[in-house]
C-alpha positions in Angstrom: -0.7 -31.8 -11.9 2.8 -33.4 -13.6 3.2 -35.3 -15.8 4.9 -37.3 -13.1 1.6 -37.2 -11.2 -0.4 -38.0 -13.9 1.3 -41.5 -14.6 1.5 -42.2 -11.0 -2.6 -41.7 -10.0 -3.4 -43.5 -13.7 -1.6 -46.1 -12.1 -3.4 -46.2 -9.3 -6.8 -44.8 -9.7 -7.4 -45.0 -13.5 -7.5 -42.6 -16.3 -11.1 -41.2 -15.2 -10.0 -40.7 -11.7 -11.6 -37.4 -11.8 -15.0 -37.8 -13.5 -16.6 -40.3 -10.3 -17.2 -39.8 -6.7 -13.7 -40.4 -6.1 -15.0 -42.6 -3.1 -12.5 -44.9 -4.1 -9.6 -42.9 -4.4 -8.2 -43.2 -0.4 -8.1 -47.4 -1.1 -6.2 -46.9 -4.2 -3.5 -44.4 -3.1 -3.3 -46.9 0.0 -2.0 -49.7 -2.3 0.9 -47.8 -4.1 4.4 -48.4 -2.4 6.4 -46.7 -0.4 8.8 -47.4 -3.6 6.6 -45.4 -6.1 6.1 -42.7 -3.7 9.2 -41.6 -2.9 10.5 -41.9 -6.5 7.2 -40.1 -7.5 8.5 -37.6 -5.3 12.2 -37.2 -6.3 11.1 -36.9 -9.9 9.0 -33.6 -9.3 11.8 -32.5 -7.3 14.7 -33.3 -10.0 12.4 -31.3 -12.5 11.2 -28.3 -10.1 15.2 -27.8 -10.0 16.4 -28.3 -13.5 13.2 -25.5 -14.2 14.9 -23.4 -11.9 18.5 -23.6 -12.5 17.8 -22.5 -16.4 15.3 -19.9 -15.6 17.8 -18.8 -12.7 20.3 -18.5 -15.9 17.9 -16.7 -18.1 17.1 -14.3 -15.5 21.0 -13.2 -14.4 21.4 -13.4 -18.1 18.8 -10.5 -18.6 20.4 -8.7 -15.8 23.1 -8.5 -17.4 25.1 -10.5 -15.2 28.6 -11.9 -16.6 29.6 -15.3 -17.7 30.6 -17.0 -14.5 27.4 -15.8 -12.3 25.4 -17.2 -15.7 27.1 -20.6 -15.0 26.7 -20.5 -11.7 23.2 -20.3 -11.7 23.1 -23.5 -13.7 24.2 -25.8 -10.9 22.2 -24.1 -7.8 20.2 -26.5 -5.7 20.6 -29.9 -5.1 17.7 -32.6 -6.8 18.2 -34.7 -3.6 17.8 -32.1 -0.8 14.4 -31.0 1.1 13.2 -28.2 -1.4 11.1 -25.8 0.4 8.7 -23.4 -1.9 7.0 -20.3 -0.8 5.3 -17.9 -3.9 3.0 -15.0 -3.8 2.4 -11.6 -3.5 4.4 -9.9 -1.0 2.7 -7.6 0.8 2.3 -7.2 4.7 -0.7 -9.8 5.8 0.8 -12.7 3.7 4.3 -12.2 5.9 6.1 -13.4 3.2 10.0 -12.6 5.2 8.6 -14.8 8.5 11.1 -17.0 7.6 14.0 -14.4 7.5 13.2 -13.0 11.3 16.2 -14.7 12.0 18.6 -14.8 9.0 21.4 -16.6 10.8 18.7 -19.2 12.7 17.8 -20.0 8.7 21.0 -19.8 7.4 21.6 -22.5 10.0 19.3 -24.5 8.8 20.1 -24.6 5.0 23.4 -25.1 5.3 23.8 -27.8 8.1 26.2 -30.1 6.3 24.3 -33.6 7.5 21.3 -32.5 6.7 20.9 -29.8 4.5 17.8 -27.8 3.1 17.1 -25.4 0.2 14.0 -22.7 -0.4 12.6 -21.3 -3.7 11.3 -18.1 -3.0 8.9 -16.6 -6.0 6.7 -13.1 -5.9 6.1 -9.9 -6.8 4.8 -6.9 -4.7 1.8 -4.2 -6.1 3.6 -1.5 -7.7 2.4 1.3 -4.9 2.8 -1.5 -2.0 6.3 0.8 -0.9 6.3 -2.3 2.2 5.8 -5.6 -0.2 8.4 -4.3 -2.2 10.7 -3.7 0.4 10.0 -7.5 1.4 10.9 -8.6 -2.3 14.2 -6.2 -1.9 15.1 -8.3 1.6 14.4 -11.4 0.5 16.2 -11.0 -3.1 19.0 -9.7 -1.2 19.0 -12.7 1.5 19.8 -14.4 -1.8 22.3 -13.3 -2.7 24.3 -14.3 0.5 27.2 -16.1 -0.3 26.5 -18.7 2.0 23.5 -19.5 1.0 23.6 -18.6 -2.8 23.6 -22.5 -3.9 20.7 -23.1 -1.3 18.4 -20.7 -1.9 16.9 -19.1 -4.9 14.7 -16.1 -5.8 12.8 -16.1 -9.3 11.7 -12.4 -10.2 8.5 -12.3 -12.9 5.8 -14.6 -10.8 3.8 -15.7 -13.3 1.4 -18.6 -13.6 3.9 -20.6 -15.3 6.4 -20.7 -12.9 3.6 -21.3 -10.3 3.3 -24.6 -12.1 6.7 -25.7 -11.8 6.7 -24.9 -8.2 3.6 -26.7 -7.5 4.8 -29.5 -8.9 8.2 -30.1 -7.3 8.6 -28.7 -4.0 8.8 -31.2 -1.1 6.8 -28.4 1.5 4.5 -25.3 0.2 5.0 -22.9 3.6 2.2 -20.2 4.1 2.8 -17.6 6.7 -0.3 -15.5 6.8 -1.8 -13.4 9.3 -5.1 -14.8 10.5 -7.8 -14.4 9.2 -7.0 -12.5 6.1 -6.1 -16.0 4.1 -9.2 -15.6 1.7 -8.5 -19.2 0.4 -5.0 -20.8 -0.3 -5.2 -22.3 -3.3 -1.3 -22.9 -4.0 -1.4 -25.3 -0.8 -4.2 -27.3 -2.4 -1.9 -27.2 -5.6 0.9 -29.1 -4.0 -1.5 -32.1 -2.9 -2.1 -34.0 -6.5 1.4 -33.9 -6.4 2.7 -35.7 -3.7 4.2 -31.8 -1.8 3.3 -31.3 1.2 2.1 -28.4 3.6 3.2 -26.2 6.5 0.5 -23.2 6.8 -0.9 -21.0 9.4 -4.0 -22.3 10.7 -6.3 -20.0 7.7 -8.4 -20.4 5.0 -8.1 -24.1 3.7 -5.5 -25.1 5.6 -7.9 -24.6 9.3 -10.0 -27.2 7.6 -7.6 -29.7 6.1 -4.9 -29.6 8.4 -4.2 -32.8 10.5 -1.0 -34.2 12.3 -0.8 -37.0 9.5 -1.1 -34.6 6.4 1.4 -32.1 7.6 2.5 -29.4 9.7 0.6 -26.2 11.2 1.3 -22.8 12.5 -0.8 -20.9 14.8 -3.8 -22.1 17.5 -6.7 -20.8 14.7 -7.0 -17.3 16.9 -6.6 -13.9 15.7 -3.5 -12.1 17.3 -2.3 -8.3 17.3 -0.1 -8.4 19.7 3.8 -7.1 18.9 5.2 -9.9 19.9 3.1 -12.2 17.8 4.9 -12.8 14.5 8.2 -13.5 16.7 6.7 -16.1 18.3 5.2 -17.8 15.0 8.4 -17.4 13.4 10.2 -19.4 16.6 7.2 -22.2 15.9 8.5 -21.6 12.6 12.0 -22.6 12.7 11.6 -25.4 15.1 9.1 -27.1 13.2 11.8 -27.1 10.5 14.8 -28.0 13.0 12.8 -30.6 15.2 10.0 -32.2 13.0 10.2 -31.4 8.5 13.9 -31.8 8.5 14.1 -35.2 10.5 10.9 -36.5 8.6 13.0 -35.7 5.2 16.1 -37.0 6.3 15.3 -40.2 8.2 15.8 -43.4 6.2 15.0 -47.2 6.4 17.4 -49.1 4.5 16.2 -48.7 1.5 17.0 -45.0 1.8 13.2 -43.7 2.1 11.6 -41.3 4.7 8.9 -43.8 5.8 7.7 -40.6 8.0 7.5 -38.0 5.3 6.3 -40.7 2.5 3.2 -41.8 5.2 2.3 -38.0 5.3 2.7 -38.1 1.3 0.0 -40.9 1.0 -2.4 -39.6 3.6 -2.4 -36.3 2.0 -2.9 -37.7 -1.7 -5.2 -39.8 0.0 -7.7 -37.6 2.2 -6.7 -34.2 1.6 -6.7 -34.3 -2.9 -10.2 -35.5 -3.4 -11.5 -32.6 -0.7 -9.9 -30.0 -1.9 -10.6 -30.2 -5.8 -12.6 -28.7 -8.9 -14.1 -32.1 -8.9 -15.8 -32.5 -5.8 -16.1 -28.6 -5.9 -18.1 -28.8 -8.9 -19.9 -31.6 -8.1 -21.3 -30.1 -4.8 -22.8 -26.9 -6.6 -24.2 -29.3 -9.7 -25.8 -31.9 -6.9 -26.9 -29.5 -4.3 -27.5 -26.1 -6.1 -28.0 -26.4 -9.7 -29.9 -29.3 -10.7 -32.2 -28.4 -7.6 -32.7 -25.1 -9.0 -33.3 -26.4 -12.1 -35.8 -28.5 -10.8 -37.3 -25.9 -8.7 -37.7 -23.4 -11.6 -39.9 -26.3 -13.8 -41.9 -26.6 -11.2 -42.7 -22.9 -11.2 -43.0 -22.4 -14.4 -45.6 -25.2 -15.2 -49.2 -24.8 -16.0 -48.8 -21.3 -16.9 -46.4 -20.9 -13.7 -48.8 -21.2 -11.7 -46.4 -21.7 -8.8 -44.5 -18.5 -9.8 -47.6 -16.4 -9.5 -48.5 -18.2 -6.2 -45.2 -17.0 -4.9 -45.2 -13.7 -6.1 -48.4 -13.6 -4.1 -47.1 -15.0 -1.2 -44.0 -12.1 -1.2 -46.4 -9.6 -1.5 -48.2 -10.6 1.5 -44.9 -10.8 3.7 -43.6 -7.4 2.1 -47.4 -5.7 2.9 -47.8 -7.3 6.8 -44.2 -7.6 7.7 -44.0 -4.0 9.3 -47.0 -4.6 11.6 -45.7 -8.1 13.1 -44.3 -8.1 16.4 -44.0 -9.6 19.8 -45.7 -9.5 22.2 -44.5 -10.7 25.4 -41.9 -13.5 26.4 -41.7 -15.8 29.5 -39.1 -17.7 30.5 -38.8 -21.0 33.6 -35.9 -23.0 33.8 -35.9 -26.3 34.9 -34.2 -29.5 34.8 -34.6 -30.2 31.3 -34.3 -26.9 29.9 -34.7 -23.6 29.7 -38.7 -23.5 28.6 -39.7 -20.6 26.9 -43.0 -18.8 25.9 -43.9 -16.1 22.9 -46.8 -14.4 22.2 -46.4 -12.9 18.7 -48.7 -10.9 16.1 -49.0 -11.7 12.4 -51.3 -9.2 11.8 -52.6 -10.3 8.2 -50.2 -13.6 7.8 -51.7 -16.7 8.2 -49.5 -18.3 10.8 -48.2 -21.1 8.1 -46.2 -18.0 6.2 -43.5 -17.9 9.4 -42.0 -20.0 11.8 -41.2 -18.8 15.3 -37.2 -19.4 15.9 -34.8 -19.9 18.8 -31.5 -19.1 17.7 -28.0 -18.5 19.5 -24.4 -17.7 18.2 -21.4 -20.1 18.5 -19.7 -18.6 21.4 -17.7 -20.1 24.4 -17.0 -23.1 22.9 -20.5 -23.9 21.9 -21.4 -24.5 18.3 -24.3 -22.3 16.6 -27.9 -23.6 17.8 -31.6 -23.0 16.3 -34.7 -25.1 16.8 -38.1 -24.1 15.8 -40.9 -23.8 18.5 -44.3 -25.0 18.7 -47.3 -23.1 17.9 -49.3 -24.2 20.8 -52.6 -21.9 19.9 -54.1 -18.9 19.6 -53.4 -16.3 22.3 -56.9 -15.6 24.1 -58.7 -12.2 23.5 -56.3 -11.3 20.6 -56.9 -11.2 16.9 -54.2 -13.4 14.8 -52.6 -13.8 18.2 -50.5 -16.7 18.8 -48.3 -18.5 21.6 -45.1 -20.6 20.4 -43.0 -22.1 22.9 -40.3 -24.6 23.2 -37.6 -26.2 25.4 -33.6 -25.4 24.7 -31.0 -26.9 26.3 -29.1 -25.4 29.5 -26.3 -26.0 29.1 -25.6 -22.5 27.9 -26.5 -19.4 29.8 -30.4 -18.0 28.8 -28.7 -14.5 27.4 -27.1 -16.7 24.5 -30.9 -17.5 23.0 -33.2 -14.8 21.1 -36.4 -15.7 19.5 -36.6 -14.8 16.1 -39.6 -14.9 13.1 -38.6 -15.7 9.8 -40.8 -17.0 6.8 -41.1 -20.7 5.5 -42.6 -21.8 2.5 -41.7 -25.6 1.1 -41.1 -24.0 -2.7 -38.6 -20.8 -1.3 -35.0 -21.0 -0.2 -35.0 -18.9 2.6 -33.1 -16.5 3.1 -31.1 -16.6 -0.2 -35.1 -15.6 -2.0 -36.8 -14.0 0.8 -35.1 -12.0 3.5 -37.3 -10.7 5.9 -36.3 -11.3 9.4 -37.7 -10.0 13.0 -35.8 -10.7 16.0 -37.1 -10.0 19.8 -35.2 -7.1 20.9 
């Protein structure tokens, strides 16, 4: 985060903002102004663009560039206009040149003369990705067109450091990956603590944070090949820009704020920076993995570990009888309530409290993923560690969607993560 940021959520949340449950943070950002936003705002953005005019000098400089193109470089962008950011690696899934599918469509945009727009473009490609570095080469040289020169910039050397500044300044971080090979996206989640805003394909973070009142989204969360794909997400592209970002920027009360951008500013500070943190990140492996684990190995080591040895025991006993356990038959009736179905299985030498006897079906069609344990109703008759399981599921999916399944269960063993044996009725 800024500095900027920093003095603006002390003011509103307090200087150990970060060390609760942040419960309380949504309230807080809810009582800041429209006022402090947008100046909050314009700050970051007067910063991001003093950064990049001298590191835009420093870098024609090194190039060997002469005196006038030095000084030019100086007084680039515009601290008042809508400051667009897009930095990474350029290589072919990330789609980094999206935006220049049409070059005179974009040149359009940053140029119109009521309301204006400018980009900083940041990245570097693998030094044997031939194609990412081609994409570096086009959008370098898209640059350097002379009607866009003062409107859009392109920083060679991406480096943490300048990740910062970007982070920090830019009114929208865009993201044009192909689905689904956005591992994560953590420059979009950058962008929240300080006040910037998102427009990302529907991947990776952004398919969980994304709502109409945060910011803007690409995509309908499927995964395309077809040719004509990326034209049709570049069109999305360029009218989200023409019809929705550009208005929200540029539309003023009389105070000369965007109440429609700033209320997307607050609700993302609001909902979206608490979620997406180290903080809550952290807290979630301390509170639900490590101090249970922690717990879990005192218990096992007490007495002697006692508990240890019984598990150890236990394992044994799966690892020795697994092989032999099997089905045995499975009926089916469908009525009203439910499809009602029957097991027989055989545990050979497991007592019938090692396993549970599963129902489980896949998200598919629209339903979410679905398991329920059945009922061990008794022993099956005329068989030796026999038994009959059954249960009710709902119908409301077709019967082919459910398989039975026997996995083990113990109270002191997180299965599957410590024990992965697993039989499913073929």
């Amino acid at each position: 985060d800024s500095q900027h940021a920093d003095e603006l959520w002390t003011q509103a949340c307090g200087k150990e903002r970060w060390l609760g449950t942040m419960e309380s943070i949504p309230e807080q950002i809810e009582k800041l102004s429209d006022e402090d936003l947008w100046e909050f705002q314009t700050k970051g953005r007067r910063q991001l663009v003093n950064y990049v005019r001298h590191r835009l000098a420093l870098q024609t400089s090194l190039q060997g560039a002469g005196q006038e193109t030095i000084e030019r470089a100086q007084s680039v962008l515009d601290p008042n206009m809508l400051t667009l950011g897009f930095a990474r690696r350029f290589t072919a899934y990330k789609r980094p040149n999206l935006l220049l599918r049409d070059e005179e469509r974009l040149v359009r945009l940053l140029t119109d003369p009521w309301r204006p727009v400018q980009l900083v473009v940041a990245g570097k490609a693998h030094p044997k990705d031939e194609e990412g570095k081609h994409m570096v080469w086009q959008m370098a040289r898209f640059a350097r067109r002379p009607e866009v020169r003062d409107r859009v910039v392109f920083l060679a050397d991406y480096d943490i450091a300048l990740a910062e500044q970007l982070v920090q300044g830019v009114d929208l971080w865009i993201n044009t990956p192909s689905r689904p090979w956005e591992a994560c996206g953590t420059s979009g989640m950058k962008v929240l603590v300080n006040g910037g805003l998102n427009l990302s394909e529907l991947d990776g973070w952004w398919a969980e944070a994304y709502t109409p009142e945060t910011g803007w989204a690409l995509g309908d969360c499927q995964a395309h090949t077809e040719p004509e794909w990326d034209a049709l997400e570049a069109d999305e592209l360029y009218r989200l820009l023409e019809e929705e970002i550009v208005p929200a920027f540029y539309n003023r009360d009389d105070r000369n704020i965007p109440i429609s951008w700033v209320g997307r500013m607050r609700a993302s500070m609001a909902t979206l920076t608490p979620r997406f943190s180290s903080n809550r990140m952290l807290r979630e492996y301390v509170e639900s993995y490590y101090l249970p684990a922690a717990a879990a190995y005192q218990r096992r080591i007490q007495k002697k570990a006692e508990t240890a040895h019984a598990l150890a025991k236990w394992q044994r006993l799966l690892k020795q009888h697994w092989p032999a356990v099997r089905f045995l038959k499975m009926e089916i009736m469908t009525e009203e309530s439910g499809h009602r179905i029957h097991v027989h299985v055989y545990l050979d030498g497991l007592a019938p409290e090692m396993i549970k006897v599963e129902v489980y079906a896949e998200s598919a069609e629209g339903n979410v993923p679905f398991c329920q344990s059945m009922d061990r109703t008794g022993a099956l008759s005329g068989s030796v560690q026999g038994y009959v399981y059954e249960t009710t599921v709902p119908a409301d999916r077709p019967l082919g969607h459910y398989t039975p399944r026997i996995v083990p269960t113990h109270s002191d063993v997180r299965v599957p993560l410590e024990e992965t044996h697993i039989l499913w009725l073929r």
